[in-house]
N, C-alpha and C positions, 0 to 999 in steps of 0.2 A: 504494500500500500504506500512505501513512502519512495516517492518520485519529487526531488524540488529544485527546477528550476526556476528564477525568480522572477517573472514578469515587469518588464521594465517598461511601462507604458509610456509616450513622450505625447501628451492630451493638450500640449498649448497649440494654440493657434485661431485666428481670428474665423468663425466664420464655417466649422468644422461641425456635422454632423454627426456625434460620436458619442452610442447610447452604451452604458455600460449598463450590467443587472447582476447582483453575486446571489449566492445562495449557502448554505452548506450541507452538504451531503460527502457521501464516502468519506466520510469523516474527515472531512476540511474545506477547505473554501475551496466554492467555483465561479468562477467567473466567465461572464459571457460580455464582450466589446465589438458593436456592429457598425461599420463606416458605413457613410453616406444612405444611409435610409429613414422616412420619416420616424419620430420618436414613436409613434401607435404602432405602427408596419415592427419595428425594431422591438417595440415592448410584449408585441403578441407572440414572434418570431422567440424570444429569448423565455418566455412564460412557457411556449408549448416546449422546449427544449430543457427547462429546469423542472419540468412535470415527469418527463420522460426520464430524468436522473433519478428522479426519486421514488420515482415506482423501481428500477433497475437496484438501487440501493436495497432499498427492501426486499427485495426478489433473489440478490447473490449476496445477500450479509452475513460472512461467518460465523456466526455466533448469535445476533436476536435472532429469535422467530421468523421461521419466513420457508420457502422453497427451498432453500438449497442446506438450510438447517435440517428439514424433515427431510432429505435424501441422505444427510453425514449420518440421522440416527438411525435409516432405515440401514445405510451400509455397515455400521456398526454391530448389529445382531446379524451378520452376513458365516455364511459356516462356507467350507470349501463343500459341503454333500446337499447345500441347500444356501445358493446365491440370492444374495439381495438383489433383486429385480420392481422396477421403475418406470412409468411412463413418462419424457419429460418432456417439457414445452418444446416445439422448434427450435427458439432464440438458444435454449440451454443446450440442448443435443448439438448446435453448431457451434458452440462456446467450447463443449468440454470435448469434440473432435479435434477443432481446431487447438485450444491448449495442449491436448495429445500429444498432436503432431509437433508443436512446437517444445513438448517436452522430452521426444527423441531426437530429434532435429539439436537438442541442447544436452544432448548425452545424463538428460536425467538431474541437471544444474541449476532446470526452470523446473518446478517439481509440486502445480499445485496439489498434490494429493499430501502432503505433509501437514495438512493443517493439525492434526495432533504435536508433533512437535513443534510448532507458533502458539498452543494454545499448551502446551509444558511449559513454554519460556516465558508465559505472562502476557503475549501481545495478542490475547483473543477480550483484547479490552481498551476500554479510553483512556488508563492509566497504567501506566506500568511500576509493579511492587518490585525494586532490588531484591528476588532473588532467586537465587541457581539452583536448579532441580538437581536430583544426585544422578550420580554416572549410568547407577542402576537402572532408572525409569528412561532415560535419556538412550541406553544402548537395547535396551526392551522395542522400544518405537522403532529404531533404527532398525533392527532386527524384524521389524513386522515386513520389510520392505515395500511400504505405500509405493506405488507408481500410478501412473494418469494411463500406464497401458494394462492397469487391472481395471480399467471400465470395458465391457464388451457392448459399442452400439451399433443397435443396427436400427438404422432410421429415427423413432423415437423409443424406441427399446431398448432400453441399458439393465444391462447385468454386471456383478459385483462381487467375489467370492472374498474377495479380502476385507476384513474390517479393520485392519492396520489403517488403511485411507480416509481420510476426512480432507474433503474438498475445501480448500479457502482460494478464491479466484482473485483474493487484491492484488497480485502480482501483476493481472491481467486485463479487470472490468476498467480501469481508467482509460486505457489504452483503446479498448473496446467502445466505450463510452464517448468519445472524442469522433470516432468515424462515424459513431451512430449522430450525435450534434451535427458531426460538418454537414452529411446528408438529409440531415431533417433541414438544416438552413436554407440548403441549397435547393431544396423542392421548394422551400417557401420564397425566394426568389434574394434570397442575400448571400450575395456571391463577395463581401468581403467584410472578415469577421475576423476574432480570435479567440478561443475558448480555452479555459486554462483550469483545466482540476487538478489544483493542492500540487504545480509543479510542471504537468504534466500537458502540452500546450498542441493545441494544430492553428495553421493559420489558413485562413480562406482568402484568396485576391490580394487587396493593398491595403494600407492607409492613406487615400488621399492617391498623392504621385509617390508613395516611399513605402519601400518595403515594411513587415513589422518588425520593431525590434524588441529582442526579448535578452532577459541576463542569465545567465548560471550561476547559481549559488555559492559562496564560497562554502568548505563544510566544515570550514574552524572558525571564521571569523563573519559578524553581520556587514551583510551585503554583498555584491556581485564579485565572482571571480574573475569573470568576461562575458562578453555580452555578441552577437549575431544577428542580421538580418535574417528573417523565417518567409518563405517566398511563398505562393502559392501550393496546397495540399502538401504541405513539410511538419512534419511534427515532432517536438523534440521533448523529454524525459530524463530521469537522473533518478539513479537509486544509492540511496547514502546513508551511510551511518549516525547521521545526528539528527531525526526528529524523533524515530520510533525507536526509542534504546531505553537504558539506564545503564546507571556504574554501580557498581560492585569493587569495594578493594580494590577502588583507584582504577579499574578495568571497565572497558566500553562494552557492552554485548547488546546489539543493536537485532531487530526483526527477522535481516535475512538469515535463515538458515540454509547449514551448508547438506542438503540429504544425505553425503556421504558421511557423514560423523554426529550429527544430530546438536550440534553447535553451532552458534552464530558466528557466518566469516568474519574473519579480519585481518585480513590482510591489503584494504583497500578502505579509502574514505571515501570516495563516491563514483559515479561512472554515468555520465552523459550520450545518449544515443540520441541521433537525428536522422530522421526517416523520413522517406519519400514513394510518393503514389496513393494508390485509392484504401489501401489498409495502414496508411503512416500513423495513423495513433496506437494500434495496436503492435506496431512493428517498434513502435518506439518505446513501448514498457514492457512487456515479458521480457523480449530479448537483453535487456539490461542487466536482470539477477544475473542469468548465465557467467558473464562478465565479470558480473562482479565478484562471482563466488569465485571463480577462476582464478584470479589474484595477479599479480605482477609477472607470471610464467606461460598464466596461459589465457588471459583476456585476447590477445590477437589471435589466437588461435579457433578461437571461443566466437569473436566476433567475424571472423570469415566463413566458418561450419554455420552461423546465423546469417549469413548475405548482408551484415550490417559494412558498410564502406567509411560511416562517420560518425567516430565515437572518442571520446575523452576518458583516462583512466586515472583515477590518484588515488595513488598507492598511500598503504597504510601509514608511511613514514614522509607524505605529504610530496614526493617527487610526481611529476605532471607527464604525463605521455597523452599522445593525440594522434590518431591517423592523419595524413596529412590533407587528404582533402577535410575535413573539419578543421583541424589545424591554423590553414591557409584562411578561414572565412571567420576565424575569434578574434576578435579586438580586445587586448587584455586589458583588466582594469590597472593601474599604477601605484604598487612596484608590480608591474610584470612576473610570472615566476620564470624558472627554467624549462623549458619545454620539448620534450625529446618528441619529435616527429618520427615516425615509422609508414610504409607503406602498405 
């Protein structure tokens, strides 16, 4: 769930038709910003688009009440002689193929079926209590072997033999969530906009005559690292260690969990993806865990088996790497850090 790039909006100007509307869902703020349309046309556009998050909200919410809760307890009494078995809506049955796929495609790195191990470490909540489950319960999970390829669907029919698995899709619905906005805008005739959930941002058209521009977070210090122009259907994301964490004995253990060890990585402060074409919101947030969990050895690696070309990595001891197409288009805030470009 935690994705923060920091939206740098630049709103002066004489004469400028620029409706903003936030909200909060997915547990944080969203923001919806539409050029050049009248304020009613822009208020009805952005109302039917913050409806559509909030029904989505409660429909994939790990943890309250809702659809995807009654399937984690349905898969939970699941035996290997007698599988948990499911009807699920369309939208869901193409959610949890597609994160499938993108969780073999991530050698198992992007791993929604772990949600027992996020809800071991305390992040199946709005607050997080400082403390560490023991090795015991921790290597129990790990041992269940959750994978997103123990769901069996076939069309809207999903089977489930493992109860090891509990679905949590926040690694996922923002990203999801973003493609579903840009295309609700774009029926309703606003071809240039910018939508940004808690980080995670797509841009439609212009501002005016200028591209949008938006910041990346720094992950130690308030305010931007560096900042880019976001062109038409480009979407960009960042998964990091400092909003959903806590310390423990001077130690950081933040949300992502690493499925092969059942521990929060750390090897990496945060990791920036920027995506392009008709699925860029969601290309731009799953693919980031991967990355991230990967660490300093194997994020390039990580990010070419994902077809990701522009992405940003800092490493847990704050050194900066960037592929260099990304690289080439970041205007760093001042002091600059050091920057290893790779291709």
């Amino acid at each position: 769930m935690l994705l923060a790039a920091l939206a740098l909006f630049l709103l002066s100007g004489c004469g400028e038709r620029l409706h903003k509307q936030q909200s909060y869902v997915f547990g944080t703020l969203v923001e919806i910003t539409i050029y050049g349309e009248s304020e009613d046309h822009a208020r009805q556009a952005s109302d039917r688009v913050l409806r559509e998050f909030d029904r989505m909200h409660h429909e994939l919410h790990a943890w309250e009440p809702g659809p995807l809760n009654s399937l984690n307890e349905r898969i939970a009494k699941a035996t290997l002689h007698k599988p948990a078995r499911a009807t699920l809506s369309p939208e869901l049955a193409a959610m949890l193929v597609d994160a499938t796929r993108l969780s073999v495609r991530a050698e198992g790195l992007f791993n929604p079926a772990i949600g027992n191990l996020v809800r071991l470490w305390g992040f199946h909540s709005d607050t997080f209590v400082p403390r560490r489950p023991g090795p015991q319960d921790i290597q129990r999970l790990v041992q269940g072997h959750p994978s997103m390829e123990d769901l069996k669907i076939d069309g809207l029919r999903m089977e489930c033999a493992n109860p090891a698995v509990r679905l949590d899709l926040g690694g996922y619905a923002k990203g999801y969530a973003l493609d579903v906005a840009g295309a609700m805008l774009k029926r309703q005739g606003v071809n240039n906009a910018l939508i940004n959930i808690g980080g995670n941002i797509l841009a439609l058209g212009k501002k005016g005559s200028s591209a949008w521009r938006v910041g990346i977070q720094h992950p130690r210090h308030a305010g931007a690292l560096a900042s880019l122009e976001l062109h038409d259907g480009e979407a960009i994301g960042t998964s990091g260690d400092y909003q959903r964490y806590f310390e423990l004995d001077g130690k950081r253990y933040c949300h992502l969990i690493d499925p092969r060890t059942g521990w929060p990585a750390n090897q990496a402060e945060a990791v920036t993806i920027l995506a392009h074409g008709p699925r860029a919101g969601t290309l731009s947030d799953a693919p980031s865990k991967p990355l991230f969990i990967a660490g300093p050895a194997g994020w390039r690696r990580m990010a070419e088996k994902m077809g990701i070309r522009d992405a940003l990595f800092i490493a847990a001891d704050g050194h900066v790497s960037a592929t260099r197409a990304l690289g080439e288009r970041l205007l760093w805030e001042t002091p600059a850090p050091a920057v290893s470009l790779v291709e």
